[in-house]
N, C-alpha and C positions, 0 to 999 in steps of 0.2 A: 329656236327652241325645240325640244325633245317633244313627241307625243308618241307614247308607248300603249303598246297593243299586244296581250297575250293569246293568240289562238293553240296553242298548245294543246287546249283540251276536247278543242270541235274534230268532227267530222266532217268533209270535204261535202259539198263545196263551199259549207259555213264560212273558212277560212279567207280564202280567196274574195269571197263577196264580202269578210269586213275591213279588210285591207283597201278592196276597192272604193270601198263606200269611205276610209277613213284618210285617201288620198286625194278622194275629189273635194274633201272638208280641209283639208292642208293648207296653208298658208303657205307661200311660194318663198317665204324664208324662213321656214321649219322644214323638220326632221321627223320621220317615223320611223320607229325602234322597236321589231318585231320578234317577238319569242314564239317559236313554230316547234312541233316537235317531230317534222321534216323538213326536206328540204323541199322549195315551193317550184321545182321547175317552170311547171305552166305560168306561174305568175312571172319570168324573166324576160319575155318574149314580150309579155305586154307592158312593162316597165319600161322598155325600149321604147316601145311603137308610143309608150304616152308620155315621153320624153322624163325618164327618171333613169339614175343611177343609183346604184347598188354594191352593195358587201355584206356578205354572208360568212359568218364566224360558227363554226360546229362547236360544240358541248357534247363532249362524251357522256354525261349525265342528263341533259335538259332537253340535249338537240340541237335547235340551232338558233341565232339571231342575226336578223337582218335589218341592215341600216338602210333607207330608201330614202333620197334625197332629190330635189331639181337640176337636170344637167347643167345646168346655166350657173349652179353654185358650187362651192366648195362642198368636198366631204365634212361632214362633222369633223373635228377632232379625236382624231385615235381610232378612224376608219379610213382616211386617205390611203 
């Protein structure tokens, strides 16, 4: 299941810590679906190291959205 998350409108390090705070609440057969309105470098390095996968889709309007999934799963649909 989808659980979507808009930080688009915070200021750093808001971002980042509700992401964090919204992956340790994650069910291990769900998906977080992130609208940023950059891109989260810092946060790519720890998605690694806490065993999660990722894709990032830019919007030349919005910015960007990121799909954050558990390695051990499949991509969502239409982010593989």
């Amino acid at each position: 299941m989808e659980h979507r998350l808009d930080v688009s409108g915070l200021e750093p390090p808001e971002p980042l810590e509700l992401i964090l705070d919204a992956l340790a609440d994650l069910p291990e057969s769900d998906w977080l679906h992130v609208k940023h309105r950059r891109e989260p470098y810092p946060l790519y390095g720890m998605l690694r190291n806490m065993g999660y996968l990722w894709r990032t889709r830019a919007d030349d309007i919005d910015g960007f959205e990121i799909m954050i999934w558990p390695e051990h799963r499949r991509p969502p649909q239409g982010w593989g």
